[in-house]
Every structure is written in structure tokens, then in C-alpha cells.
C-alpha positions in Angstrom: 41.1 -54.8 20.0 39.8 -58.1 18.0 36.2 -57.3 16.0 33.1 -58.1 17.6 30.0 -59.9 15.6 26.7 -60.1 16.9 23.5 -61.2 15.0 20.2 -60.7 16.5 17.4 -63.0 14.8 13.8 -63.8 15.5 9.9 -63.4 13.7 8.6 -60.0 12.7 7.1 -58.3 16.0 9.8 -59.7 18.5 12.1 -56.7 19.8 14.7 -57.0 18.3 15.2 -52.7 17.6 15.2 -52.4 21.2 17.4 -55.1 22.0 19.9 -53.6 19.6 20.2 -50.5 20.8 20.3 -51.5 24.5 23.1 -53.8 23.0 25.1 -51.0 21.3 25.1 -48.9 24.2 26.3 -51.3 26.4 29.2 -52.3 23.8 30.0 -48.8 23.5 30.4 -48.4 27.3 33.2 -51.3 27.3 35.3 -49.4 24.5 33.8 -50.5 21.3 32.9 -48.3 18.1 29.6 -50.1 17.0 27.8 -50.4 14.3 24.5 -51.0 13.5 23.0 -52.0 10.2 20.4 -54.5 9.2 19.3 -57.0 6.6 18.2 -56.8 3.9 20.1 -53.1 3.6 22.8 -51.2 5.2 24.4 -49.6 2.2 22.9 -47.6 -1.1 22.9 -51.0 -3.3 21.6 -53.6 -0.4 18.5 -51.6 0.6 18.1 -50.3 -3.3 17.8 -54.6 -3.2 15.7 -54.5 -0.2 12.9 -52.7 -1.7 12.3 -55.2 -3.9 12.5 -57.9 -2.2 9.8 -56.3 0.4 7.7 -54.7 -2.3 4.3 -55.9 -2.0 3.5 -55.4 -5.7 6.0 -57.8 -6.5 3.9 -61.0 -5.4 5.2 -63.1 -8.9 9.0 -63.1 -7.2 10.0 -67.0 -7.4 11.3 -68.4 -4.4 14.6 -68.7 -5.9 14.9 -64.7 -7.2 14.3 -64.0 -3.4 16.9 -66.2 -1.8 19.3 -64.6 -4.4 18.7 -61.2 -4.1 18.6 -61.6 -0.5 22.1 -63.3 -0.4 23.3 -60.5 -3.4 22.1 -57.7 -0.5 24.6 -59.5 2.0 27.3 -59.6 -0.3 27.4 -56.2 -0.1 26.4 -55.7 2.9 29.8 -57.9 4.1 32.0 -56.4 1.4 31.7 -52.8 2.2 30.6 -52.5 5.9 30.6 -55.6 8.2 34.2 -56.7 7.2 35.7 -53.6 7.3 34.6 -53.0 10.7 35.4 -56.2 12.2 39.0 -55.4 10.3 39.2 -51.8 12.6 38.4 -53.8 15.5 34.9 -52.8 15.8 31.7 -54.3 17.5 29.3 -55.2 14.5 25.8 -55.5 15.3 23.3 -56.7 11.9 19.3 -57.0 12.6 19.1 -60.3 10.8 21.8 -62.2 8.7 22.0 -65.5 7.1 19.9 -67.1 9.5 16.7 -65.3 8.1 17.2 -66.9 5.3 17.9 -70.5 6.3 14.7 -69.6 7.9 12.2 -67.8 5.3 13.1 -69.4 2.3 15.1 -72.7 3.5 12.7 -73.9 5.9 9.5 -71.1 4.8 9.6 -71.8 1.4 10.9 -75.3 1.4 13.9 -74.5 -0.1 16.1 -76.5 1.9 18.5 -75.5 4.8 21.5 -76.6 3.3 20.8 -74.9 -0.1 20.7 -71.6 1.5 23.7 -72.1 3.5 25.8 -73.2 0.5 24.2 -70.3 -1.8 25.8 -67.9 0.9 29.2 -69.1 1.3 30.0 -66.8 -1.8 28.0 -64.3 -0.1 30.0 -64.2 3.2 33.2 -65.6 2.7 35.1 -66.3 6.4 32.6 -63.4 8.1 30.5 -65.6 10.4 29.4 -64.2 13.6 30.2 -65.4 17.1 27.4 -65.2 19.0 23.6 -64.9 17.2 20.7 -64.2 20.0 17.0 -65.7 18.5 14.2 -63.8 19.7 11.8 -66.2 20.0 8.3 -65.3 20.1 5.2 -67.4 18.8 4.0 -66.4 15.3 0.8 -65.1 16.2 2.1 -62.9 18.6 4.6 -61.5 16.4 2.1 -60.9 13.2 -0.2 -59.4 15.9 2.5 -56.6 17.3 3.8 -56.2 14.0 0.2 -55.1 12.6 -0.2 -52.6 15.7 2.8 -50.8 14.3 3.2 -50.7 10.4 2.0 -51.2 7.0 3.1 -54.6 6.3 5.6 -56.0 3.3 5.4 -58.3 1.0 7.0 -60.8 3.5 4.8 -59.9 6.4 1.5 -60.4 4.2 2.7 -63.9 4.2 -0.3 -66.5 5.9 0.1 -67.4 9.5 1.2 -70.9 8.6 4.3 -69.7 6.8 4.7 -67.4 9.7 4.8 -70.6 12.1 7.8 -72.1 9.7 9.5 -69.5 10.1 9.4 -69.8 13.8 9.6 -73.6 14.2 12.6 -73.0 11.9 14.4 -70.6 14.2 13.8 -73.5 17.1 15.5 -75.6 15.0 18.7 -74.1 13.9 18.8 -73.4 18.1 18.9 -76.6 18.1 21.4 -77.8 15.9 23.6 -74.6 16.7 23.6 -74.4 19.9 27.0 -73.2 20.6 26.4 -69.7 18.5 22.7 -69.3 18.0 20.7 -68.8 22.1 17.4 -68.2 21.9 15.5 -65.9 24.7 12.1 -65.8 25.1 10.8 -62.6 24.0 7.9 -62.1 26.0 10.4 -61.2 28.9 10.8 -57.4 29.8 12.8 -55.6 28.1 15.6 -55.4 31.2 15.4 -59.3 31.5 16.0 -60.0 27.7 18.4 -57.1 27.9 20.4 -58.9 30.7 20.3 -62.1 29.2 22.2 -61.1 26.3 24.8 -59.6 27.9 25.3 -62.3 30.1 25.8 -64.3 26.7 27.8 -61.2 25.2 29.9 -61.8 28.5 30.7 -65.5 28.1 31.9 -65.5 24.5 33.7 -61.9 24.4 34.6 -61.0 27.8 36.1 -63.4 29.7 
């Protein structure tokens, strides 16, 4: 059984958790060990990395610290689980990947798309994922579930206009990717979001 990678992306506040797990357990039902890990995180080092990154005392962090640390957590990350389990034939599932930070701190902090790709070719090597599903959701809506739920990080404290980057960005790469990234709007129900995935999942794995 050939590895199965699936990236779910979208702004702060847009389901994604719940879209995961609905997503595992229907993997799971068509034969597939899953695993689910998330970004920044998902082993000892990357989230020791991840609480820095989201620390909210740590507002000084230059632009280019953050894009590095964040592409040193997904080194890891790669290294020790998602290759491995793509290896054993296993259906990979990662809350965010490289696309968050084409994203945040390509298009958010203006530090250029193509930077951020090329700064993560070392990070990922030939791990790319198939199929990456945006949750797309307006900016103010996200920020506004988000601060319903949680204490926010150091990247949720961010102003609404950076917020709006972020998800003009997404748009974007939708755009210019359209064969891997699929964006679904996420103020559907969570059964009509759910079935639009796996009709994606469907198409690209299960023919």
C-alpha cells in the first residue's frame, strides 16, 4: 500500500481540527494506519521550536528567525515522522505544512513566496504532499472564532490587516496550484466540508 499525504491549510478559526479527524477516520475505514501531527510540532524538538515561535513575549523575533525556525521544526518534523510513515505505507495527515509559511511570512511579512519555498527545499527534501485542502474563511471571521476559544499567540495577536494577507495569500497559491492545493469554503457544515474533501481524497488516491 503506497503512502498517503494530505495537508490541510487555512487562517486561524477555520475548522481545520475537525476536518482532520473526520478525515482520519474515514482513511482509517479504507485500510490506512494514519497519523496525525501538526505544524509547528509533532516531535519533542519541533514543538520545543514551536513554543518559541508562538511565544508572545518574544515580540523582537525578526522576520527571518521565524521563517527559519519554522522551516528547522519541519525538518524534523519530515525527518523523524512524516517520511517514515509515508515509507510503511501510511496515510499522513499534518495541520499546516509549508504552505503556512509561503503564506505568513512569504506573503504576511513580505518575505517573498519564492524565498520561502527555496528556504524549505532543505527542509523537505522529495516529501511534498499530494493533495492540500485550504480552508478558506475571511480573516475577520477566523480572528473572531479563534478569540471565542483561546488565549491567543504571538501569531494570532498579529493586526487584522496581516490577518487578511494571510488569507488573500492562501487564495493565491489556490490559484497558482491548482492541481494540489482546493480550497473549500469553510462556512459550510461540517458534513458538507467533510464530503467535499473526500470527494477530493477520492479523485487523487482512490480511483
Amino acid at each position: 500500500m503506497e503512502g498517503i499525504f494530505i495537508t490541510i491549510e487555512g487562517p486561524d478559526g477555520s475548522g481545520k481540527t475537525t476536518q482532520i479527524e473526520l478525515l482520519r477516520e474515514y482513511l482509517e475505514k479504507k485500510g490506512y494506519d494514519s497519523v496525525v501531527t501538526r505544524e509547528p510540532g509533532g516531535t519533542v524538538i519541533s514543538e520545543a521550536i514551536r513554543e518559541i515561535i508562538l511565544n508572545p513575549e518574544y515580540k523582537e523575533m525578526s522576520y527571518m528567525t521565524e521563517l527559519l525556525l519554522y522551516a528547522a521544526a519541519r525538518a524534523q518534523l519530515v525527518n523523524q515522522i512524516i517520511r517514515p510513515a509515508l515509507i510503511e505505507g501510511k496515510a499522513v495527515i499534518c495541520d499546516r505544512f509549508v504552505e503556512s509559511s509561503a503564506v505568513y511570512q512569504g506573503i504576511g511579512r513580505g518575505l517573498g513566496v519564492s524565498t520561502v519555498y527555496e528556504v524549505n527545499n532543505y527542509a523537505l527534501g522529495e516529501v511534498k504532499p499530494k493533495l492540500t485542502i485550504f480552508m478558506d474563511l475571511d480573516a475577520e471571521d477566523g480572528i473572531k472564532r479563534k478569540k471565542n476559544q483561546t488565549e491567543l499567540d504571538r501569531m494570532e495577536q498579529e493586526d487584522i490587516e496581516f490577518h487578511k494577507r494571510v488569507v488573500e495569500g492562501y487564495r493565491k497559491l489556490a490559484e497558482l496550484y491548482p492541481e494540489r492545493i482546493v480550497p473549500i469554503d469553510a462556512t459550510l457544515s461540517v458534513e458538507d466540508i467533510h464530503s467535499r474533501i473526500v470527494s477530493e481524497v477520492e479523485k487523487r488516491f482512490f480511483k
